[in-house]
MIDOSE-1310 file (N, C-alpha, C; in nm, 2 decimals, decimal comma, always signed):
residues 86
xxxx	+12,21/+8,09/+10,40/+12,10/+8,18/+10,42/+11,97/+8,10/+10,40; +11,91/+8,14/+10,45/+11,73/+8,11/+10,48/+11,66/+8,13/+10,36; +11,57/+8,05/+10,31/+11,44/+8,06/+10,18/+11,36/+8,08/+10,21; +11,28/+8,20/+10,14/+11,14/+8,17/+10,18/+11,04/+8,07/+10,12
xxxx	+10,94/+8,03/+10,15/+10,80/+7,89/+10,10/+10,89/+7,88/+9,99; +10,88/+7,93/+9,87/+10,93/+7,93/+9,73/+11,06/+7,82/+9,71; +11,15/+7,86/+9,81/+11,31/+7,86/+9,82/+11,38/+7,87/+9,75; +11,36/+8,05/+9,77/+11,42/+8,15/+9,66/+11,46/+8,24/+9,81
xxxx	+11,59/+8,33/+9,79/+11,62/+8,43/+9,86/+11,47/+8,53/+9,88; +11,53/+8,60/+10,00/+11,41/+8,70/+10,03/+11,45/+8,85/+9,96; +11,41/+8,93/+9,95/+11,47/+9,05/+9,86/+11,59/+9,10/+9,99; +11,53/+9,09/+10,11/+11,65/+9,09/+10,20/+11,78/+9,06/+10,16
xxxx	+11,78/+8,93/+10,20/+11,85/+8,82/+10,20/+11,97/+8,82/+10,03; +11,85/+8,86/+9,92/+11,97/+8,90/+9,83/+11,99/+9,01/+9,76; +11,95/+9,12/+9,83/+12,05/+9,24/+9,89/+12,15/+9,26/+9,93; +12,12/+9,18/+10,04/+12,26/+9,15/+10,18/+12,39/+9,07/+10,09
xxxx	+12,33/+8,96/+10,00/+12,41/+8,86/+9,94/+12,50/+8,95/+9,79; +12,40/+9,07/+9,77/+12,47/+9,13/+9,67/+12,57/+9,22/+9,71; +12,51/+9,27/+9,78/+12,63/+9,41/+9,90/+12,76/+9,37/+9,94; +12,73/+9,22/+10,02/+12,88/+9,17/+10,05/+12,96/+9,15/+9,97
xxxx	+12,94/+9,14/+9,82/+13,03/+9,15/+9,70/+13,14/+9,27/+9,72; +13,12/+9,38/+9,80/+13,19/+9,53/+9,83/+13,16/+9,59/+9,68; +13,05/+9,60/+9,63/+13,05/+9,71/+9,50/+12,92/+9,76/+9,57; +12,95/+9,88/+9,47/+12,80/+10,02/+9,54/+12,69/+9,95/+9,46
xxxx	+12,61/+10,00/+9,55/+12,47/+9,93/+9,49/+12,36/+10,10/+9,49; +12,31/+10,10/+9,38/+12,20/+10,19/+9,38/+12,05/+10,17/+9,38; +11,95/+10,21/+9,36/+11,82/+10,21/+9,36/+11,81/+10,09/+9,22; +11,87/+10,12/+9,17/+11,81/+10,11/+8,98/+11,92/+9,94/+8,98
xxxx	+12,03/+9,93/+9,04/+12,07/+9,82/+9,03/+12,02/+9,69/+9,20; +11,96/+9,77/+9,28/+11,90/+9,67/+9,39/+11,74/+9,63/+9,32; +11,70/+9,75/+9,24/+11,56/+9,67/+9,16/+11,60/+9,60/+9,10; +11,70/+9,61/+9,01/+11,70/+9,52/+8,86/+11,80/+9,37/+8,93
xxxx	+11,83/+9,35/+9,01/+11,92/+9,27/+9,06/+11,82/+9,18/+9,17; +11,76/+9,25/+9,27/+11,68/+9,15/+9,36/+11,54/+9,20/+9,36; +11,49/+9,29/+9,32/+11,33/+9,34/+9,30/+11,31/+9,46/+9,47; +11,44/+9,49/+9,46/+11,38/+9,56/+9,59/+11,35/+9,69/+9,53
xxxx	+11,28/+9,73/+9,59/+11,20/+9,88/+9,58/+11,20/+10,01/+9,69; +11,25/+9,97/+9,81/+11,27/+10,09/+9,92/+11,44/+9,99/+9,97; +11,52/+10,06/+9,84/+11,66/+10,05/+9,92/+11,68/+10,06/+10,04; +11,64/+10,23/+10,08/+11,70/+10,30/+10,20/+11,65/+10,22/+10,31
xxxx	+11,54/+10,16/+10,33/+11,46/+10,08/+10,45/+11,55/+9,93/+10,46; +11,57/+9,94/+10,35/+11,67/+9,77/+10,33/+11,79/+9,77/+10,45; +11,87/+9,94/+10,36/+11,99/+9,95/+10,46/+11,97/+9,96/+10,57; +11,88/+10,06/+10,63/+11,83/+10,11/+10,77/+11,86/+9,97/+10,83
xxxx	+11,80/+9,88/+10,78/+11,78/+9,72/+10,88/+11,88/+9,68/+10,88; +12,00/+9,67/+10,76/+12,11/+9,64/+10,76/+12,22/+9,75/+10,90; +12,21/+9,88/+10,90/+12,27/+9,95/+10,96/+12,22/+9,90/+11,11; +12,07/+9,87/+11,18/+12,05/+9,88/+11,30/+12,10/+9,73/+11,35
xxxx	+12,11/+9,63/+11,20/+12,18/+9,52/+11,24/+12,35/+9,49/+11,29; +12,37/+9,62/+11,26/+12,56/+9,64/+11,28/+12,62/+9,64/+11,19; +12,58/+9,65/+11,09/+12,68/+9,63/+10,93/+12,72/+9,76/+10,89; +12,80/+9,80/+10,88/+12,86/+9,93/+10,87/+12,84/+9,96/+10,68
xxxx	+12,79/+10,07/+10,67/+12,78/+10,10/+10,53/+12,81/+10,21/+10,51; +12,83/+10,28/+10,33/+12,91/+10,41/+10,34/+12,79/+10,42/+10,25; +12,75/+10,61/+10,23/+12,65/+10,64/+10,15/+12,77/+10,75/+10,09; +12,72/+10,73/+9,98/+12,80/+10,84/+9,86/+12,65/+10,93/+9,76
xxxx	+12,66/+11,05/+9,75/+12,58/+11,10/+9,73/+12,62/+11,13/+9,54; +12,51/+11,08/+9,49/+12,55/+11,06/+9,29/+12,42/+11,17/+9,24; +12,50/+11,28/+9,16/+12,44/+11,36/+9,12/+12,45/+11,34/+8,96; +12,30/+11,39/+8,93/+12,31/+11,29/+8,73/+12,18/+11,40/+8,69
xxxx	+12,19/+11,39/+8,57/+12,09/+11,52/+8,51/+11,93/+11,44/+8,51; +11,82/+11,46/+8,50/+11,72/+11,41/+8,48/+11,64/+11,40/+8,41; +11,56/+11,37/+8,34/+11,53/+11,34/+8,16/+11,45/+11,52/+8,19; +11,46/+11,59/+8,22/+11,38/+11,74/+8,22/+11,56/+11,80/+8,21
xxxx	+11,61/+11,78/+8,22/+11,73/+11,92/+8,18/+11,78/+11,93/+8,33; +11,72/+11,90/+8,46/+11,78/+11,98/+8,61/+11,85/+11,85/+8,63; +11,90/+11,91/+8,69/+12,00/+11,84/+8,86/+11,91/+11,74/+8,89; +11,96/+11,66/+8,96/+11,91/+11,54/+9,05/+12,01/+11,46/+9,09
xxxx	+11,93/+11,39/+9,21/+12,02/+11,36/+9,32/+11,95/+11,18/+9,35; +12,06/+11,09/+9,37/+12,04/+10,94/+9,42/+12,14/+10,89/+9,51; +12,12/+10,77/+9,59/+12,23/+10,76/+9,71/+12,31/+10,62/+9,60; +12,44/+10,63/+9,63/+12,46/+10,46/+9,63/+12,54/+10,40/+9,74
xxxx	+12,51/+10,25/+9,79/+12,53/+10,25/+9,91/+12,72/+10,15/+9,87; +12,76/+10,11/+9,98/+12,86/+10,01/+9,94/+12,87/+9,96/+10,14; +12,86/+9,82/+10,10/+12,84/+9,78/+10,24/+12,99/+9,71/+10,30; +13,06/+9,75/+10,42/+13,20/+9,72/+10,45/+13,18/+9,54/+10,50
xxxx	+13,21/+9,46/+10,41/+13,21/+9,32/+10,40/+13,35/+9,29/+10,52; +13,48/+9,39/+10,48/+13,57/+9,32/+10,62/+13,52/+9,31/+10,72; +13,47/+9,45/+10,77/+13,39/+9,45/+10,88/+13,32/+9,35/+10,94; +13,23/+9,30/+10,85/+13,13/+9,22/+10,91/+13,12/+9,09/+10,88
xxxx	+13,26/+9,07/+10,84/+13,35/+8,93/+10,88/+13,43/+8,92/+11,03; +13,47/+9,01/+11,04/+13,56/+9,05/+11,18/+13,47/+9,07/+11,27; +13,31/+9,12/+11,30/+13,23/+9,14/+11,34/+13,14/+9,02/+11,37; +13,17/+8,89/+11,28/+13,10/+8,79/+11,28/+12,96/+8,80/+11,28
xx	+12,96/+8,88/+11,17/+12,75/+8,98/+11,12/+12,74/+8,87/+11,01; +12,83/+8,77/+10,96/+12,80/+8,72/+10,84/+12,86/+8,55/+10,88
């Protein structure tokens, strides 16, 4: 993978690097892990690149007492070995 000036990963770049591990990634572990901040735009790029990804919908209470709702993604790494995306 590519550096940017720094030559440090791009928040892209270790997103992508964290996903292919095949564990779900959420909002709260793609900030705390690469500093990303708009997951879903991350995957979008990932998806219109060909990488097949699965969304599972995680419901968890919210410091107020309701319901609430967050995605976690998990990106299919065989796939995009056999697809030669990687």
């Amino acid at each position: 993978m590519e550096t940017n000036k720094k030559g440090k990963l791009t928040q892209k770049q270790a997103l992508l690097k964290l996903m292919l591990k095949g564990k779900p990634v959420d909002f709260i572990k793609a900030y705390q892990l690469t500093g990303c901040t708009k997951l879903s735009t991350r995957v979008s790029e990932f998806i219109n690149a060909g990488f097949r990804i699965d969304k599972k919908v995680i419901a968890h209470e919210t410091r107020y007492g309701t319901k609430g709702y967050h995605f976690s993604y998990t990106l299919d790494a065989k796939h995009a070995k056999k697809s030669k995306l990687i």
